[in-house]
N, CA, C, O and CB atoms as a CASP TS submission, in Angstrom:
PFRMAT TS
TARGET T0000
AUTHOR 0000-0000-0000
METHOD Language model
MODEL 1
PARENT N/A
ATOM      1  N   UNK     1     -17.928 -80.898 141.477  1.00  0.00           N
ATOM      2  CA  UNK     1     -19.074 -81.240 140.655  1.00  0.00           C
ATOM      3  C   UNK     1     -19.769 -79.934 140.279  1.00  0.00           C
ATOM      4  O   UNK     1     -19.817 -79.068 141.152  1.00  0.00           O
ATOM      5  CB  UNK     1     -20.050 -82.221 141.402  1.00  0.00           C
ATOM      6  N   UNK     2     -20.227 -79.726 139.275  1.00  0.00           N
ATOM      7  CA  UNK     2     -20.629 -78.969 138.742  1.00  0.00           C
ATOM      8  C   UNK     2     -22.419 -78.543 138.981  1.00  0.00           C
ATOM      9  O   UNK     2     -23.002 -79.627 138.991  1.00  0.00           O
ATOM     10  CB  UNK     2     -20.126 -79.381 137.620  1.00  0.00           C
ATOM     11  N   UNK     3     -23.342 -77.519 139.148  1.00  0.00           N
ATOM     12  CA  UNK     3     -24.083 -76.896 139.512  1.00  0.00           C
ATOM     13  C   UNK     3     -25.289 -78.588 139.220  1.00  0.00           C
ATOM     14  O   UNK     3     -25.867 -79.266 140.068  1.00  0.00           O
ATOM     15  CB  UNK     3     -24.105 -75.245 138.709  1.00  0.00           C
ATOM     16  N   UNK     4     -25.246 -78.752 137.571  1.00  0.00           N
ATOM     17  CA  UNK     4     -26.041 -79.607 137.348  1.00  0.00           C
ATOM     18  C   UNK     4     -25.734 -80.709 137.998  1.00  0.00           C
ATOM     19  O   UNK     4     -26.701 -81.435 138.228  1.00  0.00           O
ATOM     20  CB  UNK     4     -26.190 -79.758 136.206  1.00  0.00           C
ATOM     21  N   UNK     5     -24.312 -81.217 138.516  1.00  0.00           N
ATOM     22  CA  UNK     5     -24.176 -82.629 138.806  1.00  0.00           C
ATOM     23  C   UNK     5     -24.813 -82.230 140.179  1.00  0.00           C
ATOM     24  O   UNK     5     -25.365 -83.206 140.687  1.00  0.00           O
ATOM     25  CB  UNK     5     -22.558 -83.431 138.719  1.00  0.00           C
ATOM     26  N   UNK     6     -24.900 -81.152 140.897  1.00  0.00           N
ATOM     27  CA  UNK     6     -25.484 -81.198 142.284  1.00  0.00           C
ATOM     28  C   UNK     6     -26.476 -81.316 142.421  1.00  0.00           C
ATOM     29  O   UNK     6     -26.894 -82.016 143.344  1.00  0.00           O
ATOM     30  CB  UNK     6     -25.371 -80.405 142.983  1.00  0.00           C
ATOM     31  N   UNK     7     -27.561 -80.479 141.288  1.00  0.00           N
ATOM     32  CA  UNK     7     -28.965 -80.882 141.042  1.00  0.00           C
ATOM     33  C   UNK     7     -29.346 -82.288 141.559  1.00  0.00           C
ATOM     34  O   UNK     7     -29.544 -82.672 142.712  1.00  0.00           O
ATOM     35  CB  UNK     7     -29.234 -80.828 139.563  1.00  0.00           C
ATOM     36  N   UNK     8     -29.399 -83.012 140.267  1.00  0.00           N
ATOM     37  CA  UNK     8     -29.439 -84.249 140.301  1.00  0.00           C
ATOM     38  C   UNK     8     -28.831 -84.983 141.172  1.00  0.00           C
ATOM     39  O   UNK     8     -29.551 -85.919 141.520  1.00  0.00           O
ATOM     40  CB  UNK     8     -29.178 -84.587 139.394  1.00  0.00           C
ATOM     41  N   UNK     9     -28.147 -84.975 141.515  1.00  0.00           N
ATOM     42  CA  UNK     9     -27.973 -85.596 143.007  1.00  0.00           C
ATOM     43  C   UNK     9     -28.639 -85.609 144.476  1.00  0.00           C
ATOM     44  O   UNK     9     -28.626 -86.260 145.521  1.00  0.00           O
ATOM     45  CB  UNK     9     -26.994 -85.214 143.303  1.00  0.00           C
ATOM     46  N   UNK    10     -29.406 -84.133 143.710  1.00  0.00           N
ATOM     47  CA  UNK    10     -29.845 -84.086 145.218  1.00  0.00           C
ATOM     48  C   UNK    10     -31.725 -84.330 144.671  1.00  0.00           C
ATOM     49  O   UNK    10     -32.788 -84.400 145.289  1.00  0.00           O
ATOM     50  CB  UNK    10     -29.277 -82.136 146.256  1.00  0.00           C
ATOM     51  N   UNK    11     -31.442 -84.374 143.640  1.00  0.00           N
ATOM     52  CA  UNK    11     -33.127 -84.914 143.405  1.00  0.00           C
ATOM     53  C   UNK    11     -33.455 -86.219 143.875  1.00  0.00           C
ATOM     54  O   UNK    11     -32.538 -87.041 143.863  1.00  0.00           O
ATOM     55  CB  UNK    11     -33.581 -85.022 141.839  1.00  0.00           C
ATOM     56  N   UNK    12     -34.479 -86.546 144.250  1.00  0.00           N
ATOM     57  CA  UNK    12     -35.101 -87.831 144.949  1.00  0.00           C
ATOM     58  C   UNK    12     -34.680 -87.892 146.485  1.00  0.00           C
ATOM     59  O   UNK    12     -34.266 -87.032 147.263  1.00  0.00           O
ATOM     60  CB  UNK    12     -34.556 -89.255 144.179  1.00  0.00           C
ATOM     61  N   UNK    13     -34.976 -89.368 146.623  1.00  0.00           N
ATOM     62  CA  UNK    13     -34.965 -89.642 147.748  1.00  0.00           C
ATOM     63  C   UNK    13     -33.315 -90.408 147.791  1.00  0.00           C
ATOM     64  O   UNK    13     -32.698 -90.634 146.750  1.00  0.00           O
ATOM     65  CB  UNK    13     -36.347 -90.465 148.105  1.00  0.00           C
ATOM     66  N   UNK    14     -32.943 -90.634 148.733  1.00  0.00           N
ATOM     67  CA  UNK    14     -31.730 -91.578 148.778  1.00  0.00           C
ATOM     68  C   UNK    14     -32.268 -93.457 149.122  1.00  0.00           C
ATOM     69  O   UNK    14     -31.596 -94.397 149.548  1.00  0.00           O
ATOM     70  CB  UNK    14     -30.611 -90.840 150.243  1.00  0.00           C
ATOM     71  N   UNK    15     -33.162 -93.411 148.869  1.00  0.00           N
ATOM     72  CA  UNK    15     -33.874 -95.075 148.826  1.00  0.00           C
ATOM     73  C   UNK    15     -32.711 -96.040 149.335  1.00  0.00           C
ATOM     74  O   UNK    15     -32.620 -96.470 150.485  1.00  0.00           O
ATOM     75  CB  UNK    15     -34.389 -95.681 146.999  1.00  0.00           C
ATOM     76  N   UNK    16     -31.962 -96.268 148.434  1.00  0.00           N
ATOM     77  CA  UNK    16     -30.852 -97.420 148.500  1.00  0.00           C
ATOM     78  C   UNK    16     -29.663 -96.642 148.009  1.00  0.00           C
ATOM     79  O   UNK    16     -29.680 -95.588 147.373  1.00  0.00           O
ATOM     80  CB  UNK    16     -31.165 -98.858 147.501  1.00  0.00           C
ATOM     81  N   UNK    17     -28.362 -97.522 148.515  1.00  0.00           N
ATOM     82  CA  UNK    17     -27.196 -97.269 147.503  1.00  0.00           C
ATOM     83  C   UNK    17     -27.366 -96.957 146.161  1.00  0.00           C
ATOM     84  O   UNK    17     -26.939 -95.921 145.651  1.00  0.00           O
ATOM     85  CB  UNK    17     -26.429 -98.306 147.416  1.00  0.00           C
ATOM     86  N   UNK    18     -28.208 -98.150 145.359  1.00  0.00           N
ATOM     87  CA  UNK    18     -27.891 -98.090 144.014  1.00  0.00           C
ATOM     88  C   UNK    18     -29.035 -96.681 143.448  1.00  0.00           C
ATOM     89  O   UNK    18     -28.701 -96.103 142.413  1.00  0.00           O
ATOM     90  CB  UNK    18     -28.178 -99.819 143.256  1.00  0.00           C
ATOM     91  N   UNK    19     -30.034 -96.322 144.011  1.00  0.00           N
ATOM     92  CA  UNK    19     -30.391 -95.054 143.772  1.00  0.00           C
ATOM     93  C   UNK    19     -29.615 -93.955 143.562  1.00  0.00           C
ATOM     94  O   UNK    19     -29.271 -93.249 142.614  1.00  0.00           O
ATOM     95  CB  UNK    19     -31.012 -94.777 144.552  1.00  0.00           C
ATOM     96  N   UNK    20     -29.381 -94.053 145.173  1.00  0.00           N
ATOM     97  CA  UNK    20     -28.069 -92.955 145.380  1.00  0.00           C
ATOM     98  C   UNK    20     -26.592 -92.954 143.989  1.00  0.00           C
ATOM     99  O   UNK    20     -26.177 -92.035 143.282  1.00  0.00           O
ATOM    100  CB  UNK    20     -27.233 -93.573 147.192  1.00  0.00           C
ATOM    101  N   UNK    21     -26.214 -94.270 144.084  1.00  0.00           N
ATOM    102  CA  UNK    21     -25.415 -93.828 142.577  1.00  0.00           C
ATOM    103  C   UNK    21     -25.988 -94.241 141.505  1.00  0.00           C
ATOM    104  O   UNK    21     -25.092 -94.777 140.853  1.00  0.00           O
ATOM    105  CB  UNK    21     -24.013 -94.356 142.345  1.00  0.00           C
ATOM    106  N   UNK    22     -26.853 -94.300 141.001  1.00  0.00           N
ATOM    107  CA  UNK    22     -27.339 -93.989 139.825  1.00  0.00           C
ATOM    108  C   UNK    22     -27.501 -92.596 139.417  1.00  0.00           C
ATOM    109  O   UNK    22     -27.153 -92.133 138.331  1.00  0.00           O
ATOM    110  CB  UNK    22     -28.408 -94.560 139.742  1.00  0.00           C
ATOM    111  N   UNK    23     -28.157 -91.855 140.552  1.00  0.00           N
ATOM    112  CA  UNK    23     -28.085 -90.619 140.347  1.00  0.00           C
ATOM    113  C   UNK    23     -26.811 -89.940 140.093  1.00  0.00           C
ATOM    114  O   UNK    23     -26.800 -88.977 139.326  1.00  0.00           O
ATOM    115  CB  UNK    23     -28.632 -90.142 141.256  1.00  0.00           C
ATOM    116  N   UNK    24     -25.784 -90.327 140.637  1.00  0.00           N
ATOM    117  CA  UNK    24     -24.225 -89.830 140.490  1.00  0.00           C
ATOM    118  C   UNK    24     -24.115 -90.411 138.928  1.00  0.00           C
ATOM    119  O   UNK    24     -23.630 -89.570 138.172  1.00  0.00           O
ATOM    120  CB  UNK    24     -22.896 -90.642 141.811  1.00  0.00           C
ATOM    121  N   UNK    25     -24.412 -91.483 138.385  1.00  0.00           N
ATOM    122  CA  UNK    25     -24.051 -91.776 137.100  1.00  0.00           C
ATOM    123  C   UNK    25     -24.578 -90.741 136.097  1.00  0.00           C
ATOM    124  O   UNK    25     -23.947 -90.229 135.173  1.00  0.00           O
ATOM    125  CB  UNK    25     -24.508 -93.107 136.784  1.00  0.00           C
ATOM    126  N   UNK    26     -25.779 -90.543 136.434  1.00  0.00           N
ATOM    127  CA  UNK    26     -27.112 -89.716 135.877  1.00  0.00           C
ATOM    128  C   UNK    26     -26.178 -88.094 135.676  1.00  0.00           C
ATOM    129  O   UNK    26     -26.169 -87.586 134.555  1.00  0.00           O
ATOM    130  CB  UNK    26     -28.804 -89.663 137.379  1.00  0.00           C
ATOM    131  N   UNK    27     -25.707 -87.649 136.419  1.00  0.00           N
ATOM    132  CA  UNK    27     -24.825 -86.385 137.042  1.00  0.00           C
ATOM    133  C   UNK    27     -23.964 -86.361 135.876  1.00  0.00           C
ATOM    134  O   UNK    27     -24.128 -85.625 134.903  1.00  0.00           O
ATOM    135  CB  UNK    27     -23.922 -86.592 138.649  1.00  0.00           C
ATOM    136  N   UNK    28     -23.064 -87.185 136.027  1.00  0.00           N
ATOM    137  CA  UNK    28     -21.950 -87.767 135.156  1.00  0.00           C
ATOM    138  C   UNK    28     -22.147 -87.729 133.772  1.00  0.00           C
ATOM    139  O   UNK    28     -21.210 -87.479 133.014  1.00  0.00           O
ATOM    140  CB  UNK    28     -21.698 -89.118 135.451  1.00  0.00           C
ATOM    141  N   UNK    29     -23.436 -87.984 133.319  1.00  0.00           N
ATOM    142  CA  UNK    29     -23.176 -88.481 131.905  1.00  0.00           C
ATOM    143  C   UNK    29     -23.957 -87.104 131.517  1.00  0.00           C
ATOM    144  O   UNK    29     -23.943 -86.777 130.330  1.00  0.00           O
ATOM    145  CB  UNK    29     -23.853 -90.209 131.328  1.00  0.00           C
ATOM    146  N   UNK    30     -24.629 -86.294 132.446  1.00  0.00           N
ATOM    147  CA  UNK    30     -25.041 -85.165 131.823  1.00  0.00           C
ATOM    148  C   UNK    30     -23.578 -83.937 131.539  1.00  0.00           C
ATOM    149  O   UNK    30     -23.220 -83.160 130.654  1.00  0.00           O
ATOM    150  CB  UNK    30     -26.325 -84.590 132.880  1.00  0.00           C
ATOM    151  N   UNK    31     -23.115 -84.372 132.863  1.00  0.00           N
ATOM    152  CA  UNK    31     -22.176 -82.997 132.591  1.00  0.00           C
ATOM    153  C   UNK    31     -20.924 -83.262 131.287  1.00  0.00           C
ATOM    154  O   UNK    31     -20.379 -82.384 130.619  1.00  0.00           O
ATOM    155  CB  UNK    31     -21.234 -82.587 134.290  1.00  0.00           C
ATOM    156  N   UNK    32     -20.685 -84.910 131.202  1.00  0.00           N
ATOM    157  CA  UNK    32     -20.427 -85.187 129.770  1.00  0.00           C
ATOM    158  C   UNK    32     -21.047 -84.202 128.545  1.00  0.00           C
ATOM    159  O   UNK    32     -20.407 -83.285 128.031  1.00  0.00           O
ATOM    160  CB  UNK    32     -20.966 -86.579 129.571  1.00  0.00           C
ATOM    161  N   UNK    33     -22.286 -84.545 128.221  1.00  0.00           N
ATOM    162  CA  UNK    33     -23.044 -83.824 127.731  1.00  0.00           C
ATOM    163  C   UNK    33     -22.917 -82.745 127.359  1.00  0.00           C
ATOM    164  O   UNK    33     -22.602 -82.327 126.245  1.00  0.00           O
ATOM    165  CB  UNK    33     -23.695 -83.796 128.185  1.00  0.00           C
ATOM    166  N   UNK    34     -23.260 -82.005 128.674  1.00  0.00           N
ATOM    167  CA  UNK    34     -22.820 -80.531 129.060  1.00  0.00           C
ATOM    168  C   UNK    34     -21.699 -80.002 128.301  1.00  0.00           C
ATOM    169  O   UNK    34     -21.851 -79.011 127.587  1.00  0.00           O
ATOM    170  CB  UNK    34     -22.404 -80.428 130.518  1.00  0.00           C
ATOM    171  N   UNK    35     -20.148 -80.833 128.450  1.00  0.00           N
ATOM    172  CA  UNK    35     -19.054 -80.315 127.927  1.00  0.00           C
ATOM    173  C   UNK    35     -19.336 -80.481 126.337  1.00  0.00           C
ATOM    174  O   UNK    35     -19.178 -79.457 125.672  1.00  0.00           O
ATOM    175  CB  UNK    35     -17.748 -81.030 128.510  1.00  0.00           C
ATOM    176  N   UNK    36     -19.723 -81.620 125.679  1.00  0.00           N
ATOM    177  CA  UNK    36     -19.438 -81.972 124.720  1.00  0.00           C
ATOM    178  C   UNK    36     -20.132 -80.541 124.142  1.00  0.00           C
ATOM    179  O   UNK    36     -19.422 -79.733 123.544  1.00  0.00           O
ATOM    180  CB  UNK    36     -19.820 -83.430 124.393  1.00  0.00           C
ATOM    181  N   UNK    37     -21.793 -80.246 124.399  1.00  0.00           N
ATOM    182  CA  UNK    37     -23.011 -78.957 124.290  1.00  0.00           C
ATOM    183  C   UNK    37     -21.613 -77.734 123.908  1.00  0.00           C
ATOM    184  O   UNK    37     -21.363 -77.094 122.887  1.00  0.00           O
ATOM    185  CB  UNK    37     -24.250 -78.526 126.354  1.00  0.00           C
ATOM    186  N   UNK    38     -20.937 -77.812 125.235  1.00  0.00           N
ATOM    187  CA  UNK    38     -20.397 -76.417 124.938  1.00  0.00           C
ATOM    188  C   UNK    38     -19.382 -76.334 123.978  1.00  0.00           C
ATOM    189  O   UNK    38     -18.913 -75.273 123.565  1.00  0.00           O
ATOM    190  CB  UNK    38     -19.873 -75.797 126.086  1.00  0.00           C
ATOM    191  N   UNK    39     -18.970 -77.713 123.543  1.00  0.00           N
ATOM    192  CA  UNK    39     -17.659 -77.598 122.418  1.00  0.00           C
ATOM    193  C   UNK    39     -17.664 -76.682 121.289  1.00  0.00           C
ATOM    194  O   UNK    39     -16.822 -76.230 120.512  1.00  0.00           O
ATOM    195  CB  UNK    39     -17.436 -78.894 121.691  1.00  0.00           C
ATOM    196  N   UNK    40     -19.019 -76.563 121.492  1.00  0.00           N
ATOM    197  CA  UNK    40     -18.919 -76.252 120.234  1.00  0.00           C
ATOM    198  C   UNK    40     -18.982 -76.948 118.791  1.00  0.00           C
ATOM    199  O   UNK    40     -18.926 -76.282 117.758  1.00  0.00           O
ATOM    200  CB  UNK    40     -18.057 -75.830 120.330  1.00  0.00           C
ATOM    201  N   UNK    41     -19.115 -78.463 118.807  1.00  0.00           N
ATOM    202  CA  UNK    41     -19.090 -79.208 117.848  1.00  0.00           C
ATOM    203  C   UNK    41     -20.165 -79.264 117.123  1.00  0.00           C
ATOM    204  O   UNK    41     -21.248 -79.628 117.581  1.00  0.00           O
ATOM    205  CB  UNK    41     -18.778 -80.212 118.163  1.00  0.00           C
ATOM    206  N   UNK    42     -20.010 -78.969 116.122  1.00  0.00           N
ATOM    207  CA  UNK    42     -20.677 -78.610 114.900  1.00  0.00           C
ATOM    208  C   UNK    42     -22.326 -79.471 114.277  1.00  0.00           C
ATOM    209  O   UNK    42     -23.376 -79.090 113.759  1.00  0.00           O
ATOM    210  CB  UNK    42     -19.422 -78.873 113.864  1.00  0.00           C
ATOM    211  N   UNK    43     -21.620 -81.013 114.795  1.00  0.00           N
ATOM    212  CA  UNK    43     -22.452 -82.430 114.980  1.00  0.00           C
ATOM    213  C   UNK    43     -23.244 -82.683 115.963  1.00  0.00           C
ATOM    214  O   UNK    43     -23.872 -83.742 115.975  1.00  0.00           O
ATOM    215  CB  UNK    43     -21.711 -83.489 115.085  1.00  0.00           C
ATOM    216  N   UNK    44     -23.370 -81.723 117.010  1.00  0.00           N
ATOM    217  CA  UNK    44     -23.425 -81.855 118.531  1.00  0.00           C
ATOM    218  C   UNK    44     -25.760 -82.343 117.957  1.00  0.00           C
ATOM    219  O   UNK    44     -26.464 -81.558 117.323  1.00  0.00           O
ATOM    220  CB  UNK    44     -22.671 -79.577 119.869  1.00  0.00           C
ATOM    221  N   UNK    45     -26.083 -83.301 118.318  1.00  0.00           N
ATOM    222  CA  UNK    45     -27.734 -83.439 118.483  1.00  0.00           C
ATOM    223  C   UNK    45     -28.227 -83.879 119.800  1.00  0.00           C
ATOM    224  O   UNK    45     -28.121 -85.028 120.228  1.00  0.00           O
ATOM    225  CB  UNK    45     -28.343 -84.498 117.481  1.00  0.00           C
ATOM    226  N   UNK    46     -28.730 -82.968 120.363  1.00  0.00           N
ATOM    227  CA  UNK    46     -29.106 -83.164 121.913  1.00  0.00           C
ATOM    228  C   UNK    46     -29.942 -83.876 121.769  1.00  0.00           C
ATOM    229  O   UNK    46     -29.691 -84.875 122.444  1.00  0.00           O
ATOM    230  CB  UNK    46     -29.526 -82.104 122.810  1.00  0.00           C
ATOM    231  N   UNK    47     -31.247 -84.020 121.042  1.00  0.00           N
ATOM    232  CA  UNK    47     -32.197 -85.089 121.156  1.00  0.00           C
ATOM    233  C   UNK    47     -31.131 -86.373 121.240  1.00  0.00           C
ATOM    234  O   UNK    47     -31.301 -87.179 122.155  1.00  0.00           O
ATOM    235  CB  UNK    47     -33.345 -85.120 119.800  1.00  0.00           C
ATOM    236  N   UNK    48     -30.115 -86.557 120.367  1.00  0.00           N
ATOM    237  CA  UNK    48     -29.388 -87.926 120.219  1.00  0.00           C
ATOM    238  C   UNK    48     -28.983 -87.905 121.748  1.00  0.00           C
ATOM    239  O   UNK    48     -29.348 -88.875 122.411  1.00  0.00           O
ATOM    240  CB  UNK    48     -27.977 -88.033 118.975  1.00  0.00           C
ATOM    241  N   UNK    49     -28.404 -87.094 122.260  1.00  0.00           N
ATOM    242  CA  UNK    49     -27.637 -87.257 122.961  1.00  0.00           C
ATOM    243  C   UNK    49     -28.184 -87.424 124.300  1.00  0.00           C
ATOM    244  O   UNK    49     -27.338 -87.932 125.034  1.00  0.00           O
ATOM    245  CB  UNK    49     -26.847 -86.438 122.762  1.00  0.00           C
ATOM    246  N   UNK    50     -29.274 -87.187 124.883  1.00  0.00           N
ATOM    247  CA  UNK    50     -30.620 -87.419 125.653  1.00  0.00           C
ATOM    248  C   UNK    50     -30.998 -88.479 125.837  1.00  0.00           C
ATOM    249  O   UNK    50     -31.073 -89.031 126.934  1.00  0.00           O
ATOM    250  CB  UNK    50     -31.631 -86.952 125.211  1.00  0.00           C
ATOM    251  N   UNK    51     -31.336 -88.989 124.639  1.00  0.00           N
ATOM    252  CA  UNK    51     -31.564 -90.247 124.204  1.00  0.00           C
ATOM    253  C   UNK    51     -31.124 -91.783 124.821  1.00  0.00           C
ATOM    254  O   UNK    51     -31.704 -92.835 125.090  1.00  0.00           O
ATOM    255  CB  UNK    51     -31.090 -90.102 123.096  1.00  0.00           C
ATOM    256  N   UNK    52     -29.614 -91.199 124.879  1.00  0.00           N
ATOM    257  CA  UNK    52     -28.087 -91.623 125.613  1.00  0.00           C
ATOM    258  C   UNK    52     -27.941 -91.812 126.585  1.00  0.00           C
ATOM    259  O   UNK    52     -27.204 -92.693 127.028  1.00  0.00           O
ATOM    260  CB  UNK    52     -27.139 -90.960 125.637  1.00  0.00           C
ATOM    261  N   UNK    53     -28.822 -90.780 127.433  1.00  0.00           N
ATOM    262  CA  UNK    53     -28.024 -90.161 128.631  1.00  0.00           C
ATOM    263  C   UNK    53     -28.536 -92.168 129.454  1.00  0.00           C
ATOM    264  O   UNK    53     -27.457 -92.761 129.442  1.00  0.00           O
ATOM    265  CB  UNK    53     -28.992 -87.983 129.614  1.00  0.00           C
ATOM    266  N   UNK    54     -29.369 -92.911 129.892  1.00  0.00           N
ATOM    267  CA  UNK    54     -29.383 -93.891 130.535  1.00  0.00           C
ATOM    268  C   UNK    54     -27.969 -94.576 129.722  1.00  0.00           C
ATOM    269  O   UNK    54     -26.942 -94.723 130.386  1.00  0.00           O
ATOM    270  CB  UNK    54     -30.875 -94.601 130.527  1.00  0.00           C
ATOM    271  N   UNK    55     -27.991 -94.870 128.640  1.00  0.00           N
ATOM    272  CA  UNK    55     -26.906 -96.181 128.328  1.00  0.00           C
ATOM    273  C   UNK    55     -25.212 -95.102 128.730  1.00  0.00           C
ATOM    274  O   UNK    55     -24.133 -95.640 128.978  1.00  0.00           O
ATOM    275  CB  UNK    55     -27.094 -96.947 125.956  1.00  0.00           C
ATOM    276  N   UNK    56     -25.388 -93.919 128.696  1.00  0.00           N
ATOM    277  CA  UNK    56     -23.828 -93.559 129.174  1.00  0.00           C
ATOM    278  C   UNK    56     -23.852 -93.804 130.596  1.00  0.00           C
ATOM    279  O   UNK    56     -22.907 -94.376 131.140  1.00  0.00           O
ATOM    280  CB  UNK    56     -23.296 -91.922 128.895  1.00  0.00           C
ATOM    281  N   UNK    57     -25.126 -93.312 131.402  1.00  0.00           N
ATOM    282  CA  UNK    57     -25.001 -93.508 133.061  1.00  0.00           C
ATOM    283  C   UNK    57     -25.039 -95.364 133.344  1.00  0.00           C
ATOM    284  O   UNK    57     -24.829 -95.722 134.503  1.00  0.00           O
ATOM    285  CB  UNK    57     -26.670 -92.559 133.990  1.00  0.00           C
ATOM    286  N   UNK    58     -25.312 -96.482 132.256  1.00  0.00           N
ATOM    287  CA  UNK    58     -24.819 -97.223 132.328  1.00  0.00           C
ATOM    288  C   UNK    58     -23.384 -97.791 132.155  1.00  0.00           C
ATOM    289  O   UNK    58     -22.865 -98.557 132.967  1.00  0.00           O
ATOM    290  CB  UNK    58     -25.413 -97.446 132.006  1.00  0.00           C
ATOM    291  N   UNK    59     -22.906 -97.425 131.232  1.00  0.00           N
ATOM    292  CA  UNK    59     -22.197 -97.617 131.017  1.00  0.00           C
ATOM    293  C   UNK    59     -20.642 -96.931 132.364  1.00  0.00           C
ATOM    294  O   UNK    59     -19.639 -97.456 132.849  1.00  0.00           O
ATOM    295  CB  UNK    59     -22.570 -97.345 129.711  1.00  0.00           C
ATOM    296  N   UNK    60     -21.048 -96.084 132.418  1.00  0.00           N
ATOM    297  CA  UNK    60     -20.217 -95.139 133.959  1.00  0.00           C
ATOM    298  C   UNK    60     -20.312 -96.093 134.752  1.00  0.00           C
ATOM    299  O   UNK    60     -19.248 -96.473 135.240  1.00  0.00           O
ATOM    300  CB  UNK    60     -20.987 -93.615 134.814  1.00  0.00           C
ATOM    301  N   UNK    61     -21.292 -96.652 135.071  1.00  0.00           N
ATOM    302  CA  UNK    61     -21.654 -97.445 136.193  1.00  0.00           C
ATOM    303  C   UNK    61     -21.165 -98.784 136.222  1.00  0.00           C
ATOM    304  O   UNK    61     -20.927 -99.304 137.312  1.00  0.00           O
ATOM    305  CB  UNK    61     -22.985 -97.498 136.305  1.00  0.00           C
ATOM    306  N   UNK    62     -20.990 -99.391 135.181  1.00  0.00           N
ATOM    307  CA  UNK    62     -20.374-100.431 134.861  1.00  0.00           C
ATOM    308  C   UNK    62     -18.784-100.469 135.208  1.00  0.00           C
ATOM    309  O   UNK    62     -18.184-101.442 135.664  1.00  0.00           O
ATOM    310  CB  UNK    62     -20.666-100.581 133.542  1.00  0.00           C
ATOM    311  N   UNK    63     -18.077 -98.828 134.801  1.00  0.00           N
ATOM    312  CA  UNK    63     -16.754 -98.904 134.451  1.00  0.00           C
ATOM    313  C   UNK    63     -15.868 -98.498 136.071  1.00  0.00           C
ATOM    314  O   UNK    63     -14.674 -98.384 136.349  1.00  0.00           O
ATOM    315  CB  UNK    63     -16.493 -97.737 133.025  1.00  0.00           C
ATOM    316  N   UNK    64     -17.509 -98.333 137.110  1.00  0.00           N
ATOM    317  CA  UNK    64     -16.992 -98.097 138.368  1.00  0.00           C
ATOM    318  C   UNK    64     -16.576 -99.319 138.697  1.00  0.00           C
ATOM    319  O   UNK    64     -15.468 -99.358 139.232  1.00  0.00           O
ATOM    320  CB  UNK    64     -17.864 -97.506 139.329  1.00  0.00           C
ATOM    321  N   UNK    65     -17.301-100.629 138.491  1.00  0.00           N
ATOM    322  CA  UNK    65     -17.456-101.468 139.407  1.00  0.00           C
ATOM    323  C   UNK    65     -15.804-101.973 139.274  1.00  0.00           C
ATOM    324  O   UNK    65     -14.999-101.863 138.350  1.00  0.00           O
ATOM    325  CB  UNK    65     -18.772-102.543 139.145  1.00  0.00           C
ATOM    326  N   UNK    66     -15.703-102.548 140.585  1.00  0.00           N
ATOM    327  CA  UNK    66     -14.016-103.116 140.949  1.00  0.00           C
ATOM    328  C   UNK    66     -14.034-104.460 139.841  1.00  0.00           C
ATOM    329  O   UNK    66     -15.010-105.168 139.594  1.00  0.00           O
ATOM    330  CB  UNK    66     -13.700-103.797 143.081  1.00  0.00           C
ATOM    331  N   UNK    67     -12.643-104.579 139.260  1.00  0.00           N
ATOM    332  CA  UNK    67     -12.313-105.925 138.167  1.00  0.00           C
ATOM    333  C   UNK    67     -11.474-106.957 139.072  1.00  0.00           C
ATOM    334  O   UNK    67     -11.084-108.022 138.594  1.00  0.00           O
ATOM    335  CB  UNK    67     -11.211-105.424 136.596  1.00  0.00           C
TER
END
């Protein structure tokens, strides 16, 4: 995991499980982010992409759960 995914992970308290991984989702969808930031892509809008960051750490979170 990467510097930022450790951050955030280690921010807060560990309350419950679902704290605890939310924050891992939270991690996740930044360092997404992160890569996409460094692509270099031309389109890249961080406000948009900020914006995001809950419905991608939802969406992560969703794609953990067992089917």
């Amino acid at each position: 995991m990467a510097e930022i995914g450790k951050n955030i992970v280690a921010a807060g308290n560990n309350g419950t499980n679902e704290d605890h991984h939310r924050r891992y989702a939270v991690a996740a969808a930044l360092e997404v982010i992160a890569g996409y930031a460094a692509s270099g892509h031309p389109s890249i809008n961080l406000d948009y992409e900020f914006g995001q960051l809950s419905s991608y750490a939802d969406q992560i979170q969703e794609a953990l759960k067992a089917k």
